[in-house]
KOLPA-553414 format. One record per residue (C-alpha): residue in three letters; x, y, z. Coordinates in nm, 3 decimals, m for minus. Layout:
BEGIN
<mardo><aa>ALA</aa><X>X</X><Y>Y</Y><Z>Z</Z></mardo>
...
This chain:
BEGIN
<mardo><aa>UNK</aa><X>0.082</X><Y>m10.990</Y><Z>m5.193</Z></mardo>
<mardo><aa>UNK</aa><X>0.203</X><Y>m10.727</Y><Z>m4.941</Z></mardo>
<mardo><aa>UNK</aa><X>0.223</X><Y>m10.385</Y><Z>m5.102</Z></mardo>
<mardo><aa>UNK</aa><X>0.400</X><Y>m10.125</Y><Z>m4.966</Z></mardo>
<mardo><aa>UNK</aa><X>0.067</X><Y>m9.977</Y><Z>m4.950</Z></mardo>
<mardo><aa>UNK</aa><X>m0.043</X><Y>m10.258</Y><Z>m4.718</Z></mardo>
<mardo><aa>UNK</aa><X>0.300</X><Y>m10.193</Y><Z>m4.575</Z></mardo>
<mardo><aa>UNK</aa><X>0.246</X><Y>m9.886</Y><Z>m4.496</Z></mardo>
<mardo><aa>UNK</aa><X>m0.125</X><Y>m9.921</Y><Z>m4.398</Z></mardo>
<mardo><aa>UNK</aa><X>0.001</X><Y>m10.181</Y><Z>m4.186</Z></mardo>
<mardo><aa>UNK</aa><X>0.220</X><Y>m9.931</Y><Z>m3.963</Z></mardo>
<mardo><aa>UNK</aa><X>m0.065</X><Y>m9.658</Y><Z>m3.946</Z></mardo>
<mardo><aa>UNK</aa><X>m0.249</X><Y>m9.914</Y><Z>m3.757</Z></mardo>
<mardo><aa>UNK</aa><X>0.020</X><Y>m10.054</Y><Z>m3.583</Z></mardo>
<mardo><aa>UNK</aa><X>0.097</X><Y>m9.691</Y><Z>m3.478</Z></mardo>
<mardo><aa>UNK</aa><X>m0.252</X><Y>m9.608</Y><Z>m3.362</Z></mardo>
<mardo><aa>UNK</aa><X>m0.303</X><Y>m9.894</Y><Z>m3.206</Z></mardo>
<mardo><aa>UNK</aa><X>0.037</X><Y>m9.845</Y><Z>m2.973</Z></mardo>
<mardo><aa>UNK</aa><X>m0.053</X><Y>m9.491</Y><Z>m2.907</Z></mardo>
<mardo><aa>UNK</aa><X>m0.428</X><Y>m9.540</Y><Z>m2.828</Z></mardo>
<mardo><aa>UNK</aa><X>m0.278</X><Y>m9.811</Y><Z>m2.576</Z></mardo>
<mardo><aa>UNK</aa><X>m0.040</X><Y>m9.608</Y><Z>m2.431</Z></mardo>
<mardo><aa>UNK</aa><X>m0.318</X><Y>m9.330</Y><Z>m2.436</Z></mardo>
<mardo><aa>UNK</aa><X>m0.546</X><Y>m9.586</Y><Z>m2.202</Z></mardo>
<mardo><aa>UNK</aa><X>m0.229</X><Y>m9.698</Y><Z>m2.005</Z></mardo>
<mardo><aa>UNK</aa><X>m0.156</X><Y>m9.301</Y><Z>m1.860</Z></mardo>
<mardo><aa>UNK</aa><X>m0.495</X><Y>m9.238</Y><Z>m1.835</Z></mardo>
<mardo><aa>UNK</aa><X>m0.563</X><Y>m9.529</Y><Z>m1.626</Z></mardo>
<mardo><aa>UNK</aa><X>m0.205</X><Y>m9.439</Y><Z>m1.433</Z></mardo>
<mardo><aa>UNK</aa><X>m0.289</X><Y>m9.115</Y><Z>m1.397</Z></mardo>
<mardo><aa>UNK</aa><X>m0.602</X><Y>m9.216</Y><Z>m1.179</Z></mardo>
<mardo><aa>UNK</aa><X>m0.386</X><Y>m9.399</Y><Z>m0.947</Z></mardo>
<mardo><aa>UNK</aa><X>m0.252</X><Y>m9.008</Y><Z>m0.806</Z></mardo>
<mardo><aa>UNK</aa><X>m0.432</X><Y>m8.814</Y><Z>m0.554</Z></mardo>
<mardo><aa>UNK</aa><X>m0.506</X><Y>m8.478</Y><Z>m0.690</Z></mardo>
<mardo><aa>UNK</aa><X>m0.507</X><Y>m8.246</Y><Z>m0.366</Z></mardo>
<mardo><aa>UNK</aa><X>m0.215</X><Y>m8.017</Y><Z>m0.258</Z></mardo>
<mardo><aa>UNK</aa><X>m0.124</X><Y>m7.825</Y><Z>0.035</Z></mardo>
<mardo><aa>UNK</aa><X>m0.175</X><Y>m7.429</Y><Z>0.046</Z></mardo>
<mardo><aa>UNK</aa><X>0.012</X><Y>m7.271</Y><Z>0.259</Z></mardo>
<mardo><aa>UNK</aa><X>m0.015</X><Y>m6.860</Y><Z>0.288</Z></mardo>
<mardo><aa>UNK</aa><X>0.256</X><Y>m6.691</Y><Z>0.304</Z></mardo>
<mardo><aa>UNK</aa><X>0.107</X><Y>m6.370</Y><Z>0.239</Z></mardo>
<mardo><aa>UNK</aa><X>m0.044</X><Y>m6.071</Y><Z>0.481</Z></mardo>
<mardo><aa>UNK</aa><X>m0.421</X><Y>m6.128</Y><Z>0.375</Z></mardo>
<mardo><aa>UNK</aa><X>m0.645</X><Y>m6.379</Y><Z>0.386</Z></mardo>
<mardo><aa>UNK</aa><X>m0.708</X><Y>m6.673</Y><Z>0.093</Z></mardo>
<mardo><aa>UNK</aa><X>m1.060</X><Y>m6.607</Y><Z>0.042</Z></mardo>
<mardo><aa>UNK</aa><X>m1.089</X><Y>m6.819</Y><Z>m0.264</Z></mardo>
<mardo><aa>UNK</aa><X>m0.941</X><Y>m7.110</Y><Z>m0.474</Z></mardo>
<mardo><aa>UNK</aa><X>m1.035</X><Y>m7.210</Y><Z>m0.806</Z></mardo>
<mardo><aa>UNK</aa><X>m0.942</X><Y>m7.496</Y><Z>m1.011</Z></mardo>
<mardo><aa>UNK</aa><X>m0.944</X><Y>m7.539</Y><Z>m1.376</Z></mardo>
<mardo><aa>UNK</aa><X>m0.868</X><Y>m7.861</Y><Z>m1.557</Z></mardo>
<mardo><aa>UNK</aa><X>m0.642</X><Y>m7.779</Y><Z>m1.886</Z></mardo>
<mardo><aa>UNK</aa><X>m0.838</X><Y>m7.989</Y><Z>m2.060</Z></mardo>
<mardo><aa>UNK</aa><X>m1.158</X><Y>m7.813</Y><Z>m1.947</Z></mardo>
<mardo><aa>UNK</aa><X>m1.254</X><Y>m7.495</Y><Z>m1.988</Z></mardo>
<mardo><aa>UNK</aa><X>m1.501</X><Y>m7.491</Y><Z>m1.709</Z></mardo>
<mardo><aa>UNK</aa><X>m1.401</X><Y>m7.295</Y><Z>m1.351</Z></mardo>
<mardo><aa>UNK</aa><X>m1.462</X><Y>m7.466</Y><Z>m1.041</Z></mardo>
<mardo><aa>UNK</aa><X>m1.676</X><Y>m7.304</Y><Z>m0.782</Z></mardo>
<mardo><aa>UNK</aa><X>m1.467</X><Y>m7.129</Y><Z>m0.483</Z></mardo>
<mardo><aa>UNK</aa><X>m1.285</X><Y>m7.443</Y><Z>m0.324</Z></mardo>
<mardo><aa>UNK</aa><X>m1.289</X><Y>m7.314</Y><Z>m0.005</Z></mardo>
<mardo><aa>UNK</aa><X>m1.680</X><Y>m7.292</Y><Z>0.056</Z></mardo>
<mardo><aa>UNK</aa><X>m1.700</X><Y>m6.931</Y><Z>0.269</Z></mardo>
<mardo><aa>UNK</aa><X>m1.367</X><Y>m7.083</Y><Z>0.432</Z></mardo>
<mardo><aa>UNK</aa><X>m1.037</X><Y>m6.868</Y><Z>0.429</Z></mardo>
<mardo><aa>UNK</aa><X>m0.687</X><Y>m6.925</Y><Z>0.456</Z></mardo>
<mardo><aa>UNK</aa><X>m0.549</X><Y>m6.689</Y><Z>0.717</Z></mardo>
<mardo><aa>UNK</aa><X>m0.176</X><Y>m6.545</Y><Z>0.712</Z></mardo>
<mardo><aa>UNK</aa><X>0.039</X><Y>m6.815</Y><Z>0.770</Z></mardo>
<mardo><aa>UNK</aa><X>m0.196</X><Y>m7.105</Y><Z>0.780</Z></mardo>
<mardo><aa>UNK</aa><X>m0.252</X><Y>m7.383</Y><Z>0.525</Z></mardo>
<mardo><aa>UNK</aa><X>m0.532</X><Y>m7.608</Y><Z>0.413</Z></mardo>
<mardo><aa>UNK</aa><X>m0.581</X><Y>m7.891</Y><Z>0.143</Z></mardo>
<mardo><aa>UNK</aa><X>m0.746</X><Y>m7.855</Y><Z>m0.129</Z></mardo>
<mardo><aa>UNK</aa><X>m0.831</X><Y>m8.049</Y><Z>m0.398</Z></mardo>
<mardo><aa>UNK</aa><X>m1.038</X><Y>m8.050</Y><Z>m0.699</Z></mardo>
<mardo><aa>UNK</aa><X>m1.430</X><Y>m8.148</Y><Z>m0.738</Z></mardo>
<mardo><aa>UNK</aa><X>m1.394</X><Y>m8.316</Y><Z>m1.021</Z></mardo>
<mardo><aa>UNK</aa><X>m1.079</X><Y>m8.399</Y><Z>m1.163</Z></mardo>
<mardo><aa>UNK</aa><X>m1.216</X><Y>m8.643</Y><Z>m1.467</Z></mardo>
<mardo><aa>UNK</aa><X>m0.885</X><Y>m8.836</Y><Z>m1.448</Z></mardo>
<mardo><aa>UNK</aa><X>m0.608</X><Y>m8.512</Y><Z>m1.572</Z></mardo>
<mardo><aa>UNK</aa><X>m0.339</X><Y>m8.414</Y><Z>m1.352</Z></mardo>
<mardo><aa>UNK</aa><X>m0.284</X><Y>m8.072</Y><Z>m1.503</Z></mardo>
<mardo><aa>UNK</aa><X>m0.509</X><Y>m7.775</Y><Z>m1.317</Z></mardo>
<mardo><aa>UNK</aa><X>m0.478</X><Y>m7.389</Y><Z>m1.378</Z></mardo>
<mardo><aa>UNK</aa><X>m0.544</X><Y>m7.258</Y><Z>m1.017</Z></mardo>
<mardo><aa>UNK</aa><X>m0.663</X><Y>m6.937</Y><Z>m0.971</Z></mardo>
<mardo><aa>UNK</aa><X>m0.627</X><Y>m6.784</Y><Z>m0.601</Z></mardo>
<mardo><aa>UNK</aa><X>m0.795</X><Y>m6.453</Y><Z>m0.435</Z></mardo>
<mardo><aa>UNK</aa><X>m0.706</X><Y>m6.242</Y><Z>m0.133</Z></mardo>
<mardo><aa>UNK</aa><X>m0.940</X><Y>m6.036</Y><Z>0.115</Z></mardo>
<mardo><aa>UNK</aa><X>m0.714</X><Y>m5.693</Y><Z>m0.022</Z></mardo>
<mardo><aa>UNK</aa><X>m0.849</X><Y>m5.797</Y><Z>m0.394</Z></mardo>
<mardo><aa>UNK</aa><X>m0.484</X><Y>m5.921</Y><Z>m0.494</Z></mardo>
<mardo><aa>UNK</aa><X>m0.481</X><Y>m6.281</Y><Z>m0.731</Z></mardo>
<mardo><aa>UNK</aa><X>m0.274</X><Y>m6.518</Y><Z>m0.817</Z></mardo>
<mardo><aa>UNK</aa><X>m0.251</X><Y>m6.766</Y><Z>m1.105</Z></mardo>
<mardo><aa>UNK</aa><X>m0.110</X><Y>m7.079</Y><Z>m1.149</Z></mardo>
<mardo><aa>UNK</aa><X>m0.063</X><Y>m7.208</Y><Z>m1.483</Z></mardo>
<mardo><aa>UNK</aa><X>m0.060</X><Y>m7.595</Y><Z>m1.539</Z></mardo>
<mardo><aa>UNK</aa><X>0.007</X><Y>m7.715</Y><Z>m1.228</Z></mardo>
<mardo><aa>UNK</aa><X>0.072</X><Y>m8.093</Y><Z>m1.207</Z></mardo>
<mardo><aa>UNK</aa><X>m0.180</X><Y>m8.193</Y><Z>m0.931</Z></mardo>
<mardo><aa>UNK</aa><X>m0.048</X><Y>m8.572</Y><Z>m0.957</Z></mardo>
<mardo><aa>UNK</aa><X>0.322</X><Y>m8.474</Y><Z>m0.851</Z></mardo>
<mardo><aa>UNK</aa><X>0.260</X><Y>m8.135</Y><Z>m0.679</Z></mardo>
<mardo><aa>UNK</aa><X>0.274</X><Y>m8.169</Y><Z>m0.312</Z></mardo>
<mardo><aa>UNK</aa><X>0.237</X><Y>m7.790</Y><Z>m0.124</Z></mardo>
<mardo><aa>UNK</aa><X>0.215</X><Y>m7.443</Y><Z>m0.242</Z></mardo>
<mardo><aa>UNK</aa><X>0.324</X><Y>m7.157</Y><Z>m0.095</Z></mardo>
<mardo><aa>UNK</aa><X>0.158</X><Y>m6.852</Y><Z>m0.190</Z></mardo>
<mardo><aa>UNK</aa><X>0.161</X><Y>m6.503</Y><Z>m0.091</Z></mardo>
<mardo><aa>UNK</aa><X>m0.018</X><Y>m6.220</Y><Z>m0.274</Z></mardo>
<mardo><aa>UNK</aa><X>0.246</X><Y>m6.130</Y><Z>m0.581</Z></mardo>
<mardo><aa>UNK</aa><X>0.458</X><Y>m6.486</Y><Z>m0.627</Z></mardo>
<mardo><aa>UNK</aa><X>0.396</X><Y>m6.846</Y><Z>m0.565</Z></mardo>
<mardo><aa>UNK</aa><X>0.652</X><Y>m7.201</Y><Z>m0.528</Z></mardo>
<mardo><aa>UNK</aa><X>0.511</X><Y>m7.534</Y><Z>m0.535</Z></mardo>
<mardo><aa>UNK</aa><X>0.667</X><Y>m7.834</Y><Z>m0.397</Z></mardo>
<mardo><aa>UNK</aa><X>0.690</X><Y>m8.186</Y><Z>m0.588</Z></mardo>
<mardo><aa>UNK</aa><X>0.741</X><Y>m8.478</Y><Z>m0.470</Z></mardo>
């Protein structure tokens, strides 16, 4: 006999089973997107150093640009070491003067370009 404790057994599983699914299904779309993006400066001083956080992660990157610098004006891709499959980075960028700039949750799958100077920042989706 089907109780409406089976019942309602019956849609706890039902609903885990649709969300674990649907939890594989982005993961495994979410590894389809390139994670790098475009940094343009826009500022006066020198990028000196990018680092990347995953949200899901509380571990820092090391300095993206390895003893490399972004001058005024100039851009360079960058990407994350690791990304582990997330799309969402905190990015954390420091000028030669000692100025920084965060970025909170950017979207690393959908995120095309930055542009960054040494108080604000836009980024550019596709």
């Amino acid at each position: 006999m089907f109780t409406t404790f089976h019942f309602a057994n019956a849609v706890k599983a039902a609903s885990l089973a649709l969300a674990v699914g649907l939890g594989v299904t982005s993961v495994a779309h979410a590894d389809e997107y390139e994670r790098w993006i475009f940094v343009y400066n826009s500022g006066s001083s020198e990028i000196v150093d990018i680092r990347m956080i995953s949200v899901h992660d509380p571990v820092l990157s090391p300095n993206l640009l390895f003893g490399a610098y972004i001058g005024a004006g100039e851009d360079m891709i960058v990407e994350p070491l690791d990304d582990e499959g997330y799309c969402f980075f905190d990015v954390l960028i420091e000028y030669a003067d000692g100025s920084e700039v965060a970025l909170w949750e950017v979207d690393l799958c959908t995120a095309t370009s930055v542009a960054v100077d040494e108080w604000d920042y836009e980024i550019s989706y596709m």
